[in-house]
Backbone as CSV, one residue per row, in Angstrom:
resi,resn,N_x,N_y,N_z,CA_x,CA_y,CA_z,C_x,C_y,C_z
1,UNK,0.844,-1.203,0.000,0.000,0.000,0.000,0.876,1.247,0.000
2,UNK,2.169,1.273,-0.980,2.809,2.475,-0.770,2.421,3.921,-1.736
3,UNK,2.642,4.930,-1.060,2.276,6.256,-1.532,0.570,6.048,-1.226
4,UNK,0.415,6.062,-0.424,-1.288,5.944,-0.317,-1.439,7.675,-0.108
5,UNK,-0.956,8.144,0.688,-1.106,9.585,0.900,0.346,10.699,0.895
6,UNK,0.070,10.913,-0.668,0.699,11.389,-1.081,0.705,12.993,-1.133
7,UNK,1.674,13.878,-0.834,1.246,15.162,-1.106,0.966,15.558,0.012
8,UNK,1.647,14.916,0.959,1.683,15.555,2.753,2.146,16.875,2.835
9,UNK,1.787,17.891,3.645,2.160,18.970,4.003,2.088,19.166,5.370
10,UNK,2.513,20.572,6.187,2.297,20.366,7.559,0.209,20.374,8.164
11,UNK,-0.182,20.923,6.984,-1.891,21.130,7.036,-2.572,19.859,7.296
12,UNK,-2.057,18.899,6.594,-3.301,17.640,6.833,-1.921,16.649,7.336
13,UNK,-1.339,16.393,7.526,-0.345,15.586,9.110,-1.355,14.834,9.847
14,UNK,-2.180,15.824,10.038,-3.469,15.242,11.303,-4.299,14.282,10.703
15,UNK,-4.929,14.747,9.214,-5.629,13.920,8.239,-4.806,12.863,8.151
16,UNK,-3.492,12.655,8.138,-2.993,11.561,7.631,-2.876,10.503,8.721
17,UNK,-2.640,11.042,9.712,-2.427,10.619,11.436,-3.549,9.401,11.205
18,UNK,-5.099,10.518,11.439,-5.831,9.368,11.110,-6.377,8.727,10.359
19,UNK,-6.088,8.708,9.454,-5.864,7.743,8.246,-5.063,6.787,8.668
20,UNK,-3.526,6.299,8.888,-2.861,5.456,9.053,-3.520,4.629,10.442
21,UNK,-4.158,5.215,11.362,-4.550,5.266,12.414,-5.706,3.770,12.286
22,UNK,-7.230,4.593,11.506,-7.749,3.991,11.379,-7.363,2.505,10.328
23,UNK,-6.677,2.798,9.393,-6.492,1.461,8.796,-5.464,0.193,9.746
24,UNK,-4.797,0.594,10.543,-3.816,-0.582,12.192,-4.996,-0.396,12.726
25,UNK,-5.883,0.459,13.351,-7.105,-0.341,13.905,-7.674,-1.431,13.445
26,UNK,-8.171,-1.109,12.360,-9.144,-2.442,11.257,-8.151,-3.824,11.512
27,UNK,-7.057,-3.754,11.279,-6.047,-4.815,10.987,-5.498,-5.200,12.592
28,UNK,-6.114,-4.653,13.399,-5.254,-5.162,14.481,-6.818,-5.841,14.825
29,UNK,-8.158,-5.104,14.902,-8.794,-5.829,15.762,-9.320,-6.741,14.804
30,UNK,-8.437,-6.974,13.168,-9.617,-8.179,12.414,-8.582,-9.535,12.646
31,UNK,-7.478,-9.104,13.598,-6.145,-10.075,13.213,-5.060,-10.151,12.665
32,UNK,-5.500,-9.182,11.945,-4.302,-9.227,11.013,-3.446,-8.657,11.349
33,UNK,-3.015,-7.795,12.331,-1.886,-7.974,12.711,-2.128,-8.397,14.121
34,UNK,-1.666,-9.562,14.259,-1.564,-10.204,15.642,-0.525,-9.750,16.822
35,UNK,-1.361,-10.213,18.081,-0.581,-9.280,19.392,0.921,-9.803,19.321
36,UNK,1.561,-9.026,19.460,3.331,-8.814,19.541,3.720,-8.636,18.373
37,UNK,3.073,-8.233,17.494,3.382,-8.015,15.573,4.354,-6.472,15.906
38,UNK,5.299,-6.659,14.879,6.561,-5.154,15.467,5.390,-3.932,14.268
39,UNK,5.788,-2.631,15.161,4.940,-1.677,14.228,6.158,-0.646,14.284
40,UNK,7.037,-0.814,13.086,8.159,-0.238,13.127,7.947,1.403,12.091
41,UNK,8.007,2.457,12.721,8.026,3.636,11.936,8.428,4.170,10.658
42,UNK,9.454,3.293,10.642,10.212,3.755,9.165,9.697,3.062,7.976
43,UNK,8.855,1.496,8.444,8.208,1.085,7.253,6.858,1.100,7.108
44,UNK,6.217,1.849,8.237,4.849,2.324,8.677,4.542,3.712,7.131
45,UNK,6.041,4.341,7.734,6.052,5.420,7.000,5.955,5.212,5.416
46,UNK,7.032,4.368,4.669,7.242,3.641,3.577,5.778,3.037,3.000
47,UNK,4.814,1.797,3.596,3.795,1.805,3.327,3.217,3.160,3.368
48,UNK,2.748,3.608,4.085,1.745,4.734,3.510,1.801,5.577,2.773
49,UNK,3.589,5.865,2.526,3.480,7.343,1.714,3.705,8.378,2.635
50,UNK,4.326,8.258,3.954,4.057,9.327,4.769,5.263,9.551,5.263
51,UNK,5.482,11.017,6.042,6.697,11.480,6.908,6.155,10.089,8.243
52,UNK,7.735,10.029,9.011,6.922,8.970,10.500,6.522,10.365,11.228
53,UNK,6.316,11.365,10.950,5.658,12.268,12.248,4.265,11.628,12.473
54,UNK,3.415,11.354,11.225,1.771,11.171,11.334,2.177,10.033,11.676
55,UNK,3.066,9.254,11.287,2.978,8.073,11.826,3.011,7.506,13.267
56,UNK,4.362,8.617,13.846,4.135,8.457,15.277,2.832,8.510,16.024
57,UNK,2.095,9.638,15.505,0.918,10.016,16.023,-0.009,9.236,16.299
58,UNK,-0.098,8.457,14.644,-0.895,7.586,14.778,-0.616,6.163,15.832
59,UNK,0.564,6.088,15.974,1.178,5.202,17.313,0.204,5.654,18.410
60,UNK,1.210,6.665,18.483,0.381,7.488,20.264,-1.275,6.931,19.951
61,UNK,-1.819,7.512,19.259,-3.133,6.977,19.414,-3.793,5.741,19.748
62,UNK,-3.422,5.044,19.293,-3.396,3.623,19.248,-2.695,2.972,21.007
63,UNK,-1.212,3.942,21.424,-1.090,3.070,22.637,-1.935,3.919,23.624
64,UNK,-2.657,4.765,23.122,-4.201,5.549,24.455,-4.917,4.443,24.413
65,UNK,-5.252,4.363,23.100,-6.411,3.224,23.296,-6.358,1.664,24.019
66,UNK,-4.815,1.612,23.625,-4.397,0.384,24.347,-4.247,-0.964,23.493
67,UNK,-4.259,-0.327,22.135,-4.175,-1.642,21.342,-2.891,-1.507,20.953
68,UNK,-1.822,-0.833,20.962,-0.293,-0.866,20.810,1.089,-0.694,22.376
69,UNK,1.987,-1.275,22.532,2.607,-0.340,23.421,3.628,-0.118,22.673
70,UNK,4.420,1.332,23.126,5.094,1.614,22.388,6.661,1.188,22.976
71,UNK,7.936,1.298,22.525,8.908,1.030,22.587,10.198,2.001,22.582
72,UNK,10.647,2.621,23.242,11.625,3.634,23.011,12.180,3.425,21.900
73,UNK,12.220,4.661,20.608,13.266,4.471,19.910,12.711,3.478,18.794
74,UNK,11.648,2.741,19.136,11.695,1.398,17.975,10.326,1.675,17.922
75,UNK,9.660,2.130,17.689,8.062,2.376,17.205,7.249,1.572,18.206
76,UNK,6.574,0.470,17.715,5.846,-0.291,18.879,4.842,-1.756,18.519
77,UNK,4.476,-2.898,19.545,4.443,-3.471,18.994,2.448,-3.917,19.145
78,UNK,1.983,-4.240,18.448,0.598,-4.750,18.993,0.303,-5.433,20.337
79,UNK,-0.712,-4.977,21.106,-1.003,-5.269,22.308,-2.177,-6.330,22.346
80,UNK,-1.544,-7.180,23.252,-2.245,-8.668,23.181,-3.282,-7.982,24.065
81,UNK,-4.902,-8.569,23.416,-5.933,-8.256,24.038,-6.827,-9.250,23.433
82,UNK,-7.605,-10.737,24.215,-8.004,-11.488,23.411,-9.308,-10.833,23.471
83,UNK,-10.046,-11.541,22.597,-12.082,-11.226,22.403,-12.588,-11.487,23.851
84,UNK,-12.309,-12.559,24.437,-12.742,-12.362,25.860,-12.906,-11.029,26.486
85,UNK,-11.447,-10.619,26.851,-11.554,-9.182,27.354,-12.230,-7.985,26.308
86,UNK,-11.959,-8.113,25.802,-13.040,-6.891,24.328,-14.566,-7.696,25.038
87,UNK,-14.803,-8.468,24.752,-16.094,-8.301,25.048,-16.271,-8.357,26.703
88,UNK,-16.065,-8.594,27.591,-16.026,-7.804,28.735,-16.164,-6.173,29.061
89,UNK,-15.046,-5.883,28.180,-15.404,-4.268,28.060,-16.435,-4.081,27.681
90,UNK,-16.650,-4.777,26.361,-18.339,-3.992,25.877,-19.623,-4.041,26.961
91,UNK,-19.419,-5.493,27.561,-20.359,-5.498,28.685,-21.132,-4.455,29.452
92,UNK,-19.197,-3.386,29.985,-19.151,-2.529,30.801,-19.471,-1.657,30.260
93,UNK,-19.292,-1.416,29.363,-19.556,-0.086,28.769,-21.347,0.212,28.576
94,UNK,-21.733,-1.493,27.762,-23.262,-1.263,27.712,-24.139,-0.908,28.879
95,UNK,-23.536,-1.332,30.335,-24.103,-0.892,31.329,-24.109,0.674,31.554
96,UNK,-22.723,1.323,31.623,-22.475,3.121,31.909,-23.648,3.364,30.830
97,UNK,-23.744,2.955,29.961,-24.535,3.730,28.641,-26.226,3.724,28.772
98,UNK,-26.072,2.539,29.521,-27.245,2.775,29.780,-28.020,3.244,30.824
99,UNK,-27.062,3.919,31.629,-26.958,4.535,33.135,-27.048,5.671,32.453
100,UNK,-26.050,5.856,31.454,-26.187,7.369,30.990,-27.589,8.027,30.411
101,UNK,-28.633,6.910,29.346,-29.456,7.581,28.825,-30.332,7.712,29.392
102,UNK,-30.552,6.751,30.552,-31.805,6.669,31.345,-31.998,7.766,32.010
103,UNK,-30.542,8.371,32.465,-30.434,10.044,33.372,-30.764,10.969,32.313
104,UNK,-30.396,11.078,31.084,-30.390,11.696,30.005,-31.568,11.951,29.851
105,UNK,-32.566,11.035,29.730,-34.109,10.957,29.041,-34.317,12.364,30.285
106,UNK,-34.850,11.923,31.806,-35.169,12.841,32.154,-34.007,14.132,32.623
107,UNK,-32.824,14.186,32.395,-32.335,15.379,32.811,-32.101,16.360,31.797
108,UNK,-32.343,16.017,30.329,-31.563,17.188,29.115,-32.629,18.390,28.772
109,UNK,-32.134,19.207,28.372,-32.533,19.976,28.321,-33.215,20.127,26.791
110,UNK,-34.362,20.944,26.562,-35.157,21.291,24.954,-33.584,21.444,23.760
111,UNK,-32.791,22.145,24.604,-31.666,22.112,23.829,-30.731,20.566,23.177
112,UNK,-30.660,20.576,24.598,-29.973,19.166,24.388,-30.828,18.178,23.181
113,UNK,-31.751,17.733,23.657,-32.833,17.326,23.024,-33.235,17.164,21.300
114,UNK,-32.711,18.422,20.798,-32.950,19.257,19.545,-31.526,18.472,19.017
115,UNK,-30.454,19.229,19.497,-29.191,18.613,19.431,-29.033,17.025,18.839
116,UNK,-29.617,16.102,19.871,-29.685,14.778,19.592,-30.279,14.669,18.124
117,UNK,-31.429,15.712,18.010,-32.586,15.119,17.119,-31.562,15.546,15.847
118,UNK,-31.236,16.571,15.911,-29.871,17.178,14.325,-28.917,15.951,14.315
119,UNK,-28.383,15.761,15.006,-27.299,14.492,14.908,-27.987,13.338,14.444
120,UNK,-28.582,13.146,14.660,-29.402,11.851,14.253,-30.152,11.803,12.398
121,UNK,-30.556,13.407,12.431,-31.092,13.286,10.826,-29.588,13.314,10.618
122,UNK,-28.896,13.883,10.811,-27.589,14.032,9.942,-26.918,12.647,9.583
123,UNK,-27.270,11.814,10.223,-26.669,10.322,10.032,-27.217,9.295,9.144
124,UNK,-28.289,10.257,8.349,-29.169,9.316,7.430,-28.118,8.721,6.071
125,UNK,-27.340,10.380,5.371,-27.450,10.291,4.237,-25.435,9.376,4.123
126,UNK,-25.404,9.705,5.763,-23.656,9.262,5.619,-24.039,7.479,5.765
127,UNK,-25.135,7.003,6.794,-25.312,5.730,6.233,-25.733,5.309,4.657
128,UNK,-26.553,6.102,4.012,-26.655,5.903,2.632,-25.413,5.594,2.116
129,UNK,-24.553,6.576,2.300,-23.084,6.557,1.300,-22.457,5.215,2.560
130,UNK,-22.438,4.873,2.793,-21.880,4.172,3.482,-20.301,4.471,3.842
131,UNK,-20.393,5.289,4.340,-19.140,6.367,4.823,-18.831,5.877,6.323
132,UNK,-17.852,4.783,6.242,-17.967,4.424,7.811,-16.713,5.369,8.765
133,UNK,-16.031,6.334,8.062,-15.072,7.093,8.834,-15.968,7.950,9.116
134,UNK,-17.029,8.684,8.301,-17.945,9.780,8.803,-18.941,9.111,9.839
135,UNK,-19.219,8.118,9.850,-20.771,7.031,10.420,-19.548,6.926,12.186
136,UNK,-18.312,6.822,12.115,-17.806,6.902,13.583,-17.645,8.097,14.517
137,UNK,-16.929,9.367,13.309,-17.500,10.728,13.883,-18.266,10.788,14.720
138,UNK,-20.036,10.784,13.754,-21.185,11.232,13.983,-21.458,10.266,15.214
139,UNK,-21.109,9.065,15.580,-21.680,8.295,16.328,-20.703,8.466,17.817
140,UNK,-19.745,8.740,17.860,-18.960,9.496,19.014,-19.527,11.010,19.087
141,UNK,-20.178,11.609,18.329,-20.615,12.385,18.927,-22.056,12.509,19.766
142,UNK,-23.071,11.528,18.743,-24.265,11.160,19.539,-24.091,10.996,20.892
143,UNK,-23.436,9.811,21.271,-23.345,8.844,22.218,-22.591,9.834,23.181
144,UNK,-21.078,11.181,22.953,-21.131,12.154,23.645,-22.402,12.673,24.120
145,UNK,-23.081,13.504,23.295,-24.313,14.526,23.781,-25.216,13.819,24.936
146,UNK,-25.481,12.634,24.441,-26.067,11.887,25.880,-25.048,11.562,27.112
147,UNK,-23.890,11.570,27.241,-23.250,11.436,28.346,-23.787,12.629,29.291
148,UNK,-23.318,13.898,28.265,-23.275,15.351,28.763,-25.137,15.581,29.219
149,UNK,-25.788,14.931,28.714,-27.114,15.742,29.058,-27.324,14.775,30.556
150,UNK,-26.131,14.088,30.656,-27.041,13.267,32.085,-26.554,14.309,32.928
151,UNK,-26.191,15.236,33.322,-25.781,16.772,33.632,-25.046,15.695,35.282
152,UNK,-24.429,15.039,34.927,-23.535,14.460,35.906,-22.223,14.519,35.332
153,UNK,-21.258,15.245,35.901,-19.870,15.971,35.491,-19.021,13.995,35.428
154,UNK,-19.533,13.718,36.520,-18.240,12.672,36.704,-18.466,11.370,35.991
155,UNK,-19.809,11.050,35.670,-20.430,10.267,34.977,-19.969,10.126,33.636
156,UNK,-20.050,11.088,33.382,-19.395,11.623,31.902,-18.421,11.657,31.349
157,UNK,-17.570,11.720,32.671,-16.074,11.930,32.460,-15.658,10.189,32.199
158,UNK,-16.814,8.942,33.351,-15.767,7.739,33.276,-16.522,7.200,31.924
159,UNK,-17.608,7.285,31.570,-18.201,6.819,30.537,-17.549,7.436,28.800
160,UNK,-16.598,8.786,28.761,-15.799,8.884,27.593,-14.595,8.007,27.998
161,UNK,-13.936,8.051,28.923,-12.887,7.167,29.610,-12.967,5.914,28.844
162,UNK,-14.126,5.242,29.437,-14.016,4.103,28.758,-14.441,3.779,27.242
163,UNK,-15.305,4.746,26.814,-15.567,4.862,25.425,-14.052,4.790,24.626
164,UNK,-12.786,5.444,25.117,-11.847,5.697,24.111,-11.648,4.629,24.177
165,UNK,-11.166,3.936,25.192,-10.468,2.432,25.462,-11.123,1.388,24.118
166,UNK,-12.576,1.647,24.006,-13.342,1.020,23.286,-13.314,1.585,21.435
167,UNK,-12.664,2.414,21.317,-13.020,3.357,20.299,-12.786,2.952,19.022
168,UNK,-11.607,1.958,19.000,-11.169,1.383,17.787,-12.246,0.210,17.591
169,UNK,-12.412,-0.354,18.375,-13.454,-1.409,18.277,-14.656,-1.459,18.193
170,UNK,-15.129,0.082,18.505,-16.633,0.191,18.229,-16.764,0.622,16.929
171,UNK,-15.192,1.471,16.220,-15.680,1.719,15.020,-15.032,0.183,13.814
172,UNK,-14.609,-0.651,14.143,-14.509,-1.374,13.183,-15.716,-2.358,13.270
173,UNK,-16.396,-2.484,14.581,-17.627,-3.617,14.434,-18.369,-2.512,12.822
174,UNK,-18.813,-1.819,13.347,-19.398,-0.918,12.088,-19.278,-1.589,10.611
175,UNK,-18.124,-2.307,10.490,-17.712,-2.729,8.713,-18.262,-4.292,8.374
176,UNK,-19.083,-4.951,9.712,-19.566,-6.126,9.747,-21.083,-5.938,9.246
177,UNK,-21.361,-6.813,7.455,-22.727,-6.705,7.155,-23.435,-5.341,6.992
178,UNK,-24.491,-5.128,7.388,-25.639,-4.048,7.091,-25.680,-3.543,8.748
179,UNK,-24.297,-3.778,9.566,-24.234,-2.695,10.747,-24.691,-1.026,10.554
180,UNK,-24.033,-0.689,9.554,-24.173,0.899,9.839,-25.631,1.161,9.830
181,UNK,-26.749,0.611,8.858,-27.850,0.672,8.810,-28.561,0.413,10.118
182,UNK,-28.082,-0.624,10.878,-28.907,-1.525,11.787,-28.348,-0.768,12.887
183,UNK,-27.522,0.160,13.193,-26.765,0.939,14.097,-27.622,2.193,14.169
184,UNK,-27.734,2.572,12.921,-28.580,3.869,12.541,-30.388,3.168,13.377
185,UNK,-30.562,2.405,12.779,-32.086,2.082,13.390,-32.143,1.887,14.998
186,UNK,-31.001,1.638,15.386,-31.321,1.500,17.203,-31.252,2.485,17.970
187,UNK,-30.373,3.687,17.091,-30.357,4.737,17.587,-31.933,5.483,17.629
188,UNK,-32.512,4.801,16.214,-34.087,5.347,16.142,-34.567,5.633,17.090
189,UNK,-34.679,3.805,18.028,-35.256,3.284,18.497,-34.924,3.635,20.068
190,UNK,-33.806,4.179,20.529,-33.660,4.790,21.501,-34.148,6.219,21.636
191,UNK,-33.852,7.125,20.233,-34.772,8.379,20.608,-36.263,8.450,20.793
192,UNK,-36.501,7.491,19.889,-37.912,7.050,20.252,-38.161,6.870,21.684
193,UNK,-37.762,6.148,22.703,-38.031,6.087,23.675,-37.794,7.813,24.363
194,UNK,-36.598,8.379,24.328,-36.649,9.853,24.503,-37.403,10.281,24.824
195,UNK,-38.048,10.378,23.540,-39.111,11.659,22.965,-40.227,11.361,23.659
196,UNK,-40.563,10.206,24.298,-41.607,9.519,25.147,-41.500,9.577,26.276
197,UNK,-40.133,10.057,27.112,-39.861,10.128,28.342,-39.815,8.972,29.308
198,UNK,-39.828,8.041,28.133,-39.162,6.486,29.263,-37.977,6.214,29.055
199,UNK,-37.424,6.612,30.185,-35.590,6.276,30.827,-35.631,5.215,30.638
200,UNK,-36.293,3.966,31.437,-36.406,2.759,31.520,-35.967,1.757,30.447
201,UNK,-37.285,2.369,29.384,-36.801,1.762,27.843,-35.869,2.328,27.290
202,UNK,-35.226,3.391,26.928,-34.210,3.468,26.306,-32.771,3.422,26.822
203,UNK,-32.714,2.934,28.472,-31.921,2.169,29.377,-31.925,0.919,28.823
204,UNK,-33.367,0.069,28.435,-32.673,-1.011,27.776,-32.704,-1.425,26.244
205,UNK,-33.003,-0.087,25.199,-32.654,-0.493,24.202,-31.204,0.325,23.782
206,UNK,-30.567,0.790,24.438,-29.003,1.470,24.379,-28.124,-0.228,24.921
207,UNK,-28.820,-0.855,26.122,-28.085,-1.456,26.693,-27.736,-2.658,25.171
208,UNK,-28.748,-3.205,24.193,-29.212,-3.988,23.687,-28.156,-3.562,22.364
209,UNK,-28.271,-2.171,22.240,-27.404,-1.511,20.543,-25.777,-1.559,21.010
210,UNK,-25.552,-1.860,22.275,-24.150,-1.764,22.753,-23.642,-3.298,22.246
211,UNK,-24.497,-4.431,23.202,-24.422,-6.071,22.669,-24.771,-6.112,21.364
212,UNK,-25.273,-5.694,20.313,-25.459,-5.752,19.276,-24.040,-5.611,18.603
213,UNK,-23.636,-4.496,19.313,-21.983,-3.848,18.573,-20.975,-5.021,18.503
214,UNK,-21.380,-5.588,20.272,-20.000,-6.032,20.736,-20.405,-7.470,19.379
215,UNK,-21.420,-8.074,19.405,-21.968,-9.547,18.176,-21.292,-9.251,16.940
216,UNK,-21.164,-8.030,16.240,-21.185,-7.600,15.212,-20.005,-7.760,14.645
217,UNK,-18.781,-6.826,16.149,-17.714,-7.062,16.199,-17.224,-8.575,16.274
218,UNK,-17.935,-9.290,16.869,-17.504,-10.887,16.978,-17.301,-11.986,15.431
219,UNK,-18.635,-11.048,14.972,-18.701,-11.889,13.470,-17.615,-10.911,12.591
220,UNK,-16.901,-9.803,12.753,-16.105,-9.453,11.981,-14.896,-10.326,11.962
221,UNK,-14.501,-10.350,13.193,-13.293,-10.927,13.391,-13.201,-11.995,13.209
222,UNK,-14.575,-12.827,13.345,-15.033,-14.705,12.777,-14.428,-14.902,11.073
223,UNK,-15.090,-13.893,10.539,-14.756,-13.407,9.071,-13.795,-13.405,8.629
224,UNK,-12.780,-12.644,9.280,-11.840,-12.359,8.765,-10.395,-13.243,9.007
225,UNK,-10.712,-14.595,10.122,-9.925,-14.967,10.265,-9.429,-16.453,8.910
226,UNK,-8.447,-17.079,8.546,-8.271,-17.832,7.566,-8.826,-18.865,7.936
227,UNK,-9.703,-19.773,6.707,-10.659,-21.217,6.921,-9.581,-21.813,7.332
């Protein structure tokens, strides 16, 4: 995949960051590059077409999330994390989330509210195109606005916490089948409950679009591994 991004300047560095970024996500959580695989800078750089500055970056990113550690001096290598623990996390996470919307339903504000409802049409036409770098954006930001409307400072704070940890993995389940569509509809199906003012239910259809993710993610990685 060499010269993929060509025509680097100091302006898009960041664009390229995540670019290299997201494509070692895809490949680390489909297998393909397996835990202790070397992620050496200079041929990071070589494949892509890039200075190693974006490349470093895109390192750093990756050892936040926790799917790389890095190595003085020698770039870094993939971080052993089996599906067991990934789906454990998702577990946890589907619970905060659904702690979060249930506070959400009754604490947000007409603003807040409106907010959700724009984010949500806006996610129609990027599932059409099937734009799954734009479809992760938009969906870290949804799933933000409801942290923030549970107008609990600290709540918020551990529920992005663990969202990043999760971040590579929530956006590659996304590339499994007619996810982005079926992602887009649960979100429906949670504002729906919203707009109705039952916490309750959309406590457990958030809890339900979280296990959906973590399945989704399961059959990606089923997929992608060799018969």
């Amino acid at each position: 995949m060499a010269n993929v991004f060509e025509g680097e300047d100091d302006d898009d560095r960041g664009l390229i960051s995540d670019r290299i970024r997201n494509a070692l996500t895809d490949e680390i959580a489909a297998g393909t590059l397996a835990a202790g695989a070397a992620l050496d800078e200079q041929q990071l750089a070589d494949r892509f077409g890039a200075s190693r500055t974006p490349v470093r970056e895109a390192l750093r990113q990756l050892a936040a999330g926790g799917l790389v550690e890095l190595r003085a001096r020698r770039g870094g290598i993939v971080a052993s994390m089996t599906p067991e623990r990934i789906m454990d996390m998702f577990e946890t996470v589907a619970e905060i989330e659904a702690v979060c919307v249930r506070l959400a339903t009754y604490r947000m504000t007409p603003l807040e509210r409106s907010r959700l409802i724009e984010l949500h049409d806006l996610s129609r036409p990027i599932v059409e195109a099937g734009d799954f770098d734009a479809y992760d954006s938009f969906n870290r930001q949804f799933h933000e606005t409801i942290y923030h409307a549970t107008h609990n400072g600290f709540l918020a704070e551990q529920a992005i916490t663990i969202r990043n940890r999760l971040n590579a993995f929530r956006r590659t389940q996304l590339r499994q089948g007619e996810r982005l569509s079926r992602s887009r509809d649960e979100h429906e199906a949670i504002m729906q409950a919203i707009a109705e003012g039952d916490g309750e239910m959309a406590s457990r259809r958030m809890r339900a679009h979280m296990l959906n993710a973590a399945t989704s993610l399961s059959r990606f990685i089923e997929a992608g591994k060799p018969a």
